[in-house]
N, C-alpha and C positions, 0 to 999 in steps of 0.2 A: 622772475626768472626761476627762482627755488620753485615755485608752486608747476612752473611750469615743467620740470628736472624730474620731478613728483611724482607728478600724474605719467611721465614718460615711465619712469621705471616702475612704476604700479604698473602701468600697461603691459610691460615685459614679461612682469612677475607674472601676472594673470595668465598670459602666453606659455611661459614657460610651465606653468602648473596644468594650464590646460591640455600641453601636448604629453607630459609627463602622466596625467590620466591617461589619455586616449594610449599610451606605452604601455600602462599596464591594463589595459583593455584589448587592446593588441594583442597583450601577451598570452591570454588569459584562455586563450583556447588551445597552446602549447605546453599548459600545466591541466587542462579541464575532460580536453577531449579522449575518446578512445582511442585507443590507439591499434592497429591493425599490422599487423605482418605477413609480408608478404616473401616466399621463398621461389626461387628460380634458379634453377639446374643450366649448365652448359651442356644442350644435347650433341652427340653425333649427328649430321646430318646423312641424308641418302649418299650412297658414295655417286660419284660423277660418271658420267659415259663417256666413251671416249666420240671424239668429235675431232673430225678431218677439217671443218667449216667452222669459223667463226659465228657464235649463235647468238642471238640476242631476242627477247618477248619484252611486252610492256605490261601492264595491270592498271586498274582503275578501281578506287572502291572511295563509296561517300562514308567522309567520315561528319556528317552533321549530327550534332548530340539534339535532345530532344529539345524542347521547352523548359526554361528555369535555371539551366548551367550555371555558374557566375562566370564573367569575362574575365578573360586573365588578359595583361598589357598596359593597362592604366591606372592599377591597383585601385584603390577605394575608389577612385572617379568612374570607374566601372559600373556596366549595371547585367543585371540577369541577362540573358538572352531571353527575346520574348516571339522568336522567329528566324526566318532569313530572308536577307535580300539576294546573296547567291549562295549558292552549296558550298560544303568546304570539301575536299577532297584530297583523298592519298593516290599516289602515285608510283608505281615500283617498277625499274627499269633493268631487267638481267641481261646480263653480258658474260659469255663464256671464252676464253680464247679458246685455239687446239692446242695448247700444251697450259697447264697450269687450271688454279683454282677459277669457281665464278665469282663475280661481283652484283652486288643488286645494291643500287640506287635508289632511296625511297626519298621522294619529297613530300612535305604534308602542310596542308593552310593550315596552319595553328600559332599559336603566339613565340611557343619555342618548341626546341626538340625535350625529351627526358629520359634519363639515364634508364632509369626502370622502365621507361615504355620500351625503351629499344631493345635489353636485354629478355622482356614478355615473347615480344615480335619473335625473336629470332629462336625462343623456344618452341612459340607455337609453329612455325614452319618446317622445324628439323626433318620431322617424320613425313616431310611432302615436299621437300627442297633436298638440293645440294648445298643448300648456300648456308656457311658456318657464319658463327656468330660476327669474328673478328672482319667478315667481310659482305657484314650487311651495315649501313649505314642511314639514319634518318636525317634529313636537313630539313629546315623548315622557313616556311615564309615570313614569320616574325609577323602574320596582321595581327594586331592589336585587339582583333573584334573575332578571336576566336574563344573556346572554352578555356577552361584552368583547372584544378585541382588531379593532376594526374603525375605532379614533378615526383622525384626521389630526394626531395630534401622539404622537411619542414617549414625552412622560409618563404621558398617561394609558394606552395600551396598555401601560404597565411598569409601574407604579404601581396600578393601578384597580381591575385584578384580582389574582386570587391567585396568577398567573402571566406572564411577560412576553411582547412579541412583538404584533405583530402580523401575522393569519393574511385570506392572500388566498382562500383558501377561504371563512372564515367570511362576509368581505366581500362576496365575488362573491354566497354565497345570500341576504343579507341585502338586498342589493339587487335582485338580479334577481324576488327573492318581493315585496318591496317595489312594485317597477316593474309587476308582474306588478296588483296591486291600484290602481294609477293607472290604470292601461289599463282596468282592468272598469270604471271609475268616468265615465271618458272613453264609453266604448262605450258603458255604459247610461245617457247622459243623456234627461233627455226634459223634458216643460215641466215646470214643476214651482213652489210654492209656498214659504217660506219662514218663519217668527218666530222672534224673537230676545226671551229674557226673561232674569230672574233673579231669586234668593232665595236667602237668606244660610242656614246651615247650624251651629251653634254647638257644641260636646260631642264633633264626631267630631275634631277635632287641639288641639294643646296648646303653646305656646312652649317650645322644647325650651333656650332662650338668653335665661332672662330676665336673666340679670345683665351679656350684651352688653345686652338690648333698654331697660331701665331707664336707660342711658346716654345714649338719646337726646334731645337737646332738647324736641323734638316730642312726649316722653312724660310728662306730669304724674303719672300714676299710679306711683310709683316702688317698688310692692309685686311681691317677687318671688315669693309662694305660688303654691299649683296653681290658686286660684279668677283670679288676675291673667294666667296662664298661659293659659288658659283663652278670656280674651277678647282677648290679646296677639295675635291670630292673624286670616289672609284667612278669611272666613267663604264667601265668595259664589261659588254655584254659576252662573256665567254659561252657556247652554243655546241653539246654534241649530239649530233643527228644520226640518227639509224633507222634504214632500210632493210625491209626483210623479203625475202622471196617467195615471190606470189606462186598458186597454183600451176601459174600461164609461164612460169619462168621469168618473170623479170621479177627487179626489185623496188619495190614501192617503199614511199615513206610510214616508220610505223608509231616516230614522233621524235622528240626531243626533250636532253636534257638542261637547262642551263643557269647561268647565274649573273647575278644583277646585286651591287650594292645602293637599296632603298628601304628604308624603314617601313613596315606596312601602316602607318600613320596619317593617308589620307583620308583615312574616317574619322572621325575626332572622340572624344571622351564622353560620356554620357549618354551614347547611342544604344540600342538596343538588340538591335537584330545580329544574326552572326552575320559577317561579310568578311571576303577574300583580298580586300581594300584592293590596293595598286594593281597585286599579282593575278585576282580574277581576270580582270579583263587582259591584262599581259598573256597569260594562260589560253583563256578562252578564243582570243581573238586570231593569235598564232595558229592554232588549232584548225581555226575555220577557212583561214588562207590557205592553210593544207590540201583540206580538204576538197577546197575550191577549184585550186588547180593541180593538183595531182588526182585526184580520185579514189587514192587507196582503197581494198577490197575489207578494209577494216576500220575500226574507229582510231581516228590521231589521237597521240597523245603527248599533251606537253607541258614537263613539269620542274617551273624555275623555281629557285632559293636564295637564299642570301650569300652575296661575298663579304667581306668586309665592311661592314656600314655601320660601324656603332654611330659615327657623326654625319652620318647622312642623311637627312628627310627629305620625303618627298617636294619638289619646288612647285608649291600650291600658291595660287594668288593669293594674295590678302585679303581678308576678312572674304575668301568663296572656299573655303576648307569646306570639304565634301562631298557627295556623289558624282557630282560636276566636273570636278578637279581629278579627281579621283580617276573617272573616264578617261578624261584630258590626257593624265600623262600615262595611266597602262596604255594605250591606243600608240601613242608615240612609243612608250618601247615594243609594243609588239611591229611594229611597223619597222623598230629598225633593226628587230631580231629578223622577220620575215624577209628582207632584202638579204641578210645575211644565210638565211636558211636557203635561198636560190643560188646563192654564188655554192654551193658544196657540194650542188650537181654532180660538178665532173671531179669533186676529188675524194668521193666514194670510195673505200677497200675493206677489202675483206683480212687483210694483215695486219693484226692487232695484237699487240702486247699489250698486256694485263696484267696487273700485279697490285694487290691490298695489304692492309697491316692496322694491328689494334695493338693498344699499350694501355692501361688502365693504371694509375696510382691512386692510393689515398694520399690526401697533400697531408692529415692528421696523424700520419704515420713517418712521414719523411726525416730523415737527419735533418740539423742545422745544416750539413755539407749539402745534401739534396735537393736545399728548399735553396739555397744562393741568393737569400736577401727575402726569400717570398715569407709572408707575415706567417705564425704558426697557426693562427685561428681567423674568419673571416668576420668584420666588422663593418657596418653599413654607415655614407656619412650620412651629416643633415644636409647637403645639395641633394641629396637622392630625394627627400622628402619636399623639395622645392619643386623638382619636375625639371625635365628637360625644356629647351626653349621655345615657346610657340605652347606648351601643354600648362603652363602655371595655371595656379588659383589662386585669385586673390583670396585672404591678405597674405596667407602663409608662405607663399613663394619669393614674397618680398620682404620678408621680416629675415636682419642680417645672421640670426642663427643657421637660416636655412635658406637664405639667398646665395644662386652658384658665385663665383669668386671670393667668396668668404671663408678662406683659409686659415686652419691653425698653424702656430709657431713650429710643427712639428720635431718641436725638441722631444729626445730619449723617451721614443714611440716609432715603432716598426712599419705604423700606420702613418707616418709621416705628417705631412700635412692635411690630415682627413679630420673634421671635428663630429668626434665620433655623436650620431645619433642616441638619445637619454643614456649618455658618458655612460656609466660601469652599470647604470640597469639596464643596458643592453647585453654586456655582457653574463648579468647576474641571470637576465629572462630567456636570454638563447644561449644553451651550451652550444660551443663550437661543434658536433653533431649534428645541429637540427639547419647547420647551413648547409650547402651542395657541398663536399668537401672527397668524392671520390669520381674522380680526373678521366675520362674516356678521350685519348687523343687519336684519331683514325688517319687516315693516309690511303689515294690511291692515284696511279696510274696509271693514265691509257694513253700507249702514243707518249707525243709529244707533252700533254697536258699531265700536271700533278697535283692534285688537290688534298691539302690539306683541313680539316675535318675538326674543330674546336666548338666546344659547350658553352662559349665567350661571344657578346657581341663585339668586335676587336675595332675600334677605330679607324679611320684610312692610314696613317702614317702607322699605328701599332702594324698592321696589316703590310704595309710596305716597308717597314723591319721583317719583319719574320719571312716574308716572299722572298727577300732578297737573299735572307737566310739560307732558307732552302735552296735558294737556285745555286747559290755559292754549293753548297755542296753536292749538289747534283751533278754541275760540272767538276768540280775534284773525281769527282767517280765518271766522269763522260758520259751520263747516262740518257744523253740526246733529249733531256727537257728544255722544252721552249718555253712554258707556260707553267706558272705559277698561282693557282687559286687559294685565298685564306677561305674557309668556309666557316661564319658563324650560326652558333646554333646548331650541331654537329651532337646528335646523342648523348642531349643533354642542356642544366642552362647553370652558369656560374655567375652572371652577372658580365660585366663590361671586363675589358683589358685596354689600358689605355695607355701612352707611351706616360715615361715617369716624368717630362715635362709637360704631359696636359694634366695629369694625375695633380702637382703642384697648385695648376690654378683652381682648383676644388669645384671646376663647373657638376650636373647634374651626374656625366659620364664617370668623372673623378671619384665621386660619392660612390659610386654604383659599382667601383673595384673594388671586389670583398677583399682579396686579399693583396690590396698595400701595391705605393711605386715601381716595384720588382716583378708585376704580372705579366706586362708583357717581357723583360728578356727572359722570365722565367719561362714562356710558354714557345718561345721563340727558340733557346735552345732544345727544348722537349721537341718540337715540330723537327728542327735540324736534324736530329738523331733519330727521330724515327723513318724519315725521310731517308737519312741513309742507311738505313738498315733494312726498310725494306726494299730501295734497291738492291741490294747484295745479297737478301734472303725472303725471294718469294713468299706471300703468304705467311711470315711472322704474328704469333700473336702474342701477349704477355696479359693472360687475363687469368683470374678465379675461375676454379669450377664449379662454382656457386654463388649465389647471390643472396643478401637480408637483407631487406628495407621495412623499418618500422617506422611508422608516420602517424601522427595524430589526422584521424578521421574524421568523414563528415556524412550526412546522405542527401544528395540535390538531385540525383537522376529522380525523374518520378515512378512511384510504383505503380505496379498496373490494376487499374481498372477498369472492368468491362462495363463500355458502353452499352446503356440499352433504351437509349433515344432514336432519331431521327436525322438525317441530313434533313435541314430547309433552309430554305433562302429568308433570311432576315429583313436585308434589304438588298434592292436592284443596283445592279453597276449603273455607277452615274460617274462623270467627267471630272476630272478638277482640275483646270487648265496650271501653265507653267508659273512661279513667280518666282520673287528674287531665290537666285540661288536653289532653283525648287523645279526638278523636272515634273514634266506632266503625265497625268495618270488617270486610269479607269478605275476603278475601286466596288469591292463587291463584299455584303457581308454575308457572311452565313454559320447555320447551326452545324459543327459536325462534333465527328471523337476526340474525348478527351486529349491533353499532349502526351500521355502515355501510349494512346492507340495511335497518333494520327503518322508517326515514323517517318521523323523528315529525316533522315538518310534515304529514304525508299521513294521514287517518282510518284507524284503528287500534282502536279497543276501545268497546265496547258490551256492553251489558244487555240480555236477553232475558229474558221468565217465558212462564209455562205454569203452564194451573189442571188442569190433568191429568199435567205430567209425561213428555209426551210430545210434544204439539205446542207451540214457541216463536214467539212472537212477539215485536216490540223494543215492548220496556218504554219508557211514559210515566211524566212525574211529574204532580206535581196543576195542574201551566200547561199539561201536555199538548204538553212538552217532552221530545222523545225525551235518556232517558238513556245519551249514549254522550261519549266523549271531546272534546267541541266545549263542555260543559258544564264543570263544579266538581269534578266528586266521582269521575272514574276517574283513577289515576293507573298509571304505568307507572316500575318501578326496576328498574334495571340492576345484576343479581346476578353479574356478571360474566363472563368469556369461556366458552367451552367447546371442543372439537375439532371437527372437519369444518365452518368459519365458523361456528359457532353460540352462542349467549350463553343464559346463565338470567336470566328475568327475576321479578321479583313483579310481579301485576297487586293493585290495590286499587281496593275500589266504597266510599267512605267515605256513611254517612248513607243506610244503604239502605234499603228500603222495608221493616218488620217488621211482624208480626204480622197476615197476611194468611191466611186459615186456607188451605191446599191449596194453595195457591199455589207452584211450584216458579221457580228463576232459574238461571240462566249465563249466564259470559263470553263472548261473541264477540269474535275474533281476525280482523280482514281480511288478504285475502291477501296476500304479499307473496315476493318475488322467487322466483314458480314454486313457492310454499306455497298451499295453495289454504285456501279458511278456515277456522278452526281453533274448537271450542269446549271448552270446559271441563265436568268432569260436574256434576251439577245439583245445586242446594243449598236447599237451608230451611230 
């Protein structure tokens, strides 16, 4: 029994030394690296026209970083980007009433939102927009299987992703493609119509925390199976849709904005390609309904975010996590956003109240009085280091340092019961600085609907405090809100906010509140008061007229170099039918430009057929959606370098068109840097 006590706690020992290396290896490029500065002005923007009609433009711009990114979402489990399987994209939706400021809506595929992207954006637009800082807002999809190194805080650029640093490269495209989709949206306003609906959505996510969420006061149902799991969760697809006025005089659809609480987490960890997980096909599919049955004289545009979902995952089958799955449930919520986008036909108007508002704190500035329980510095636990449930790795996820419910005594520590991740070398290797530690709370409403705007992924129940928050004080002021949105990931990322009784059971959410039990009513009275401030004062903002952010650096975009090879076909597309869990696919290989030339932001790969074999044309599918890279199903992987700048790549058409008698197909290849277009030999 001693021999066997032994080898247990040598086993520990070794554990504990070896995560205690990997800490100050971790650390080690927050003492090593360059460090970069970055300065950002509060500009004036263009002043406003006046406007009899409510206006409203949309924007589209790709924001796919090149080849080599590191992923941000999964932190080390992560790996480079080595392609994509769909585009990731920003979205920017302006809205003007006739009296009052504008508002622009930007949502964007990316892991989270960032303080410093947001504040870039809103500089580089001033001199080509109306729209001020304090009421431009970015929300973001939260997939898992976007880029990283572009946050305003040291930890998350070192931490987040699979590599550390933050890269002013990545930065600069992200925003400037960003800024680039405000502007179109600015540019094409026109008069334009409006509704705001909703409808709840139940089967597509699942409580990934019910043994935090069963803690709650507020929770009577104290059953943690899958069927409790099930309904533990934000169900409600909140949907605002806008019509603009055509040439002919009427008003067409010109898309929509909305929100959904689901983790972008049905692609799993150690995947390669960028992907828009859940929200692609949510996004894409909406879109093509549209288009289908209205016609619009424009392209739709449809761009969801997150509501409240810290404990929400998508509800993927067992052991079929993946593209599959993936499909499976964006298709069901676009399907039950699209029923809803038809009922709002007849409740179209052009009478729209508008109103935004921005507040900025640093939390490392605030009184004891200010902060009302919130920790003064933020601290990460060891459940963070375990992962959330469904994402573990064996063994570390299960070892009780850093298994979720493994809670400290939280005696006389502000951190409560959080066991802080390598105890005081965490403290000694991250000044409180180098965590997110300056607070952007947003606010807007239109109508009916108020949406509130946090840098937090906020749990269901944190999220149904603070909603209820707000609404209480909305009605104190009568200010005819019906609808309450938490929006996480709001200009900016702080980590989780979790109510102070799932906080207690130290699951992976718990870990992941930097700062301590008091997060969410700390952000909850903040929400409140902004909330009623700026009902009572249009257009409030409380921000700097300036901005520094110094970050230890890194450089992963690639530099450019010019190709001075060839396109050629490697190999011929050949078939590779379906198997488990594994859609089927055509697959093509070939020589082109480097990943610095080849600009996968920029249209790149389509489908062609031909019922003779000789003349092509570009291939539709059955919405009479052309099939090319703006869609689901071509991707592009990065088979690595070559000589004379040039790279091998696999091209892939997954879910293609079969059994079409005579009917022949190929790749198209756009042109790119002095390649002129390129196709593939024919196939069927």
């Amino acid at each position: 029994m001693k021999k066997t006590i032994t080898r247990v706690a040598c086993g520990l020992l070794v554990v504990v030394l070896l995560v205690l290396a990997v800490g100050v290896h971790a650390v080690w490029p927050l003492l090593a690296y360059p460090v970069v500065d970055i300065q950002i002005s509060r500009q004036s923007p263009l002043p406003s026209q006046p406007n009899e009609q409510f206006l409203a433009g949309v924007g589209v711009s790709d924001i796919t970083p090149p080849v080599g990114i590191p992923k941000m979402g999964y932190s080390a489990w992560a790996r480079d980007a080595d392609g994509f399987r769909n585009r990731l994209k920003a979205r920017a939706f302006y809205l003007k009433p006739v009296n009052g400021e504008p508002l622009m809506v930007i949502q964007a595929d990316l892991p989270a939102s960032s303080l410093v992207l947001q504040r870039r954006v809103a500089e580089l637009v001033a001199s080509q927009t109306d729209v001020a800082v304090h009421n431009l807002s970015i929300h973001a999809t939260h997939t898992h299987s976007g880029p990283g190194q572009y946050f305003s805080s040291d930890f998350y650029n070192t931490f987040g992703s699979n590599r550390p640093g933050f890269d002013m490269a990545v930065f600069e495209f992200l925003a400037t493609q960003i800024a680039d989709a405000v502007v179109q949206a600015y540019q094409q306003r026109r008069p334009a119509k409006l509704a705001i609906g909703h409808t709840d959505l139940y089967g597509a996510t699942k409580n990934r925390a019910m043994g935090a969420y069963v803690r709650n006061d507020t929770v009577v149902d104290k059953q943690q199976n899958d069927a409790a799991a099930l309904r533990a969760v934000n169900p409600r697809i909140t949907l605002v849709r806008l019509d603009g006025l055509t040439q002919g005089g009427e008003y067409q659809p010109m898309g929509a904005f909305s929100t959904f609480a689901i983790h972008g987490t049905g692609i799993p960890p150690f995947t390669h390609p960028y992907h828009g997980d859940v929200w692609a096909i949510f996004e894409r599919q909406l879109e093509a309904n549209i288009r289908q049955h209205y016609q619009p004289p424009w392209p739709v545009v449809h761009g969801p975010f997150e509501a409240n979902h810290g404990d929400n995952n998508p509800n993927y089958r067992a052991g079929l996590r993946g593209e599959i799955e993936t499909r499976r449930i964006g298709l069901a919520l676009a399907e039950q956003a699209w029923q809803l986008f038809t009922t709002l036909d007849a409740q179209l108007t052009d009478q729209v109240e508008l109103t935004s508002a921005q507040r900025e704190l640093d939390l490392l500035a605030l009184s004891p009085q200010q902060r009302g329980g919130l920790c003064q510095r933020a601290i990460v636990g060891t459940a963070t280091v375990g992962a959330a449930k469904n994402d573990e790795v064996f063994p570390i996820s299960y070892l009780p340092p850093f298994q979720r419910g493994w809670p400290d005594d939280g005696d006389d520590d502000c951190h409560g019961e959080k066991r802080w991740m390598l105890s005081a070398l965490q403290a000694w290797g991250l000044a409180p600085e180098r965590y997110p530690h300056r607070l952007a709370i947003s606010a807007f409403r239109i109508n009916q609907l108020l949406v509130v705007g946090l840098p937090f992924e906020v749990t269901f129940e944190a999220g149904n405090r603070m909603a209820a928050a707000v609404q209480s004080t909305a009605e104190e002021l009568r200010a005819g809100v019906e609808q309450v949105v938490i929006s996480s990931h709001t200009n900016g990322f702080f980590g989780y906010s979790t109510t102070g009784e799932e906080y207690s059971a130290q699951w992976y959410e718990g870990g992941h509140t930097l700062y301590g039990p008091q997060t969410t009513p700390f952000l909850t009275r903040q929400a409140a008061a902004l909330a009623g401030i700026m009902l009572q004062q249009p257009g409030y903002a409380e921000l700097p007229s300036q901005w520094q952010f110094s970050l230890a650096s890194a450089q992963y975009f690639p530099a450019p170099v010019p190709p001075q090879g060839q396109r050629v076909q490697l190999m011929p597309p050949h078939f590779v039918d379906a198997a488990a869990n594994q859609e089927l696919y055509w697959q093509w290989q070939l020589l082109d430009v480097n990943v610095s030339a080849i600009r996968l932001h920029e249209p790149l790969l389509a489908v062609e057929y031909s019922d003779d074999g000789k003349h092509f044309q570009p291939l539709r599918d059955a919405q009479n959606t052309v099939v090319d890279d703006q869609g689901l199903d071509l991707q592009i992987i990065h088979d690595g370098p070559s000589d004379a700048g040039m790279a091998r790549y696999f091209l892939r058409w997954y879910n293609p068109q079969i059994a079409v008698p005579g009917r022949w197909f190929r790749f198209r290849v756009a042109a790119r840097e002095g390649q002129q277009v390129f196709y593939s030999s024919a196939f069927r």
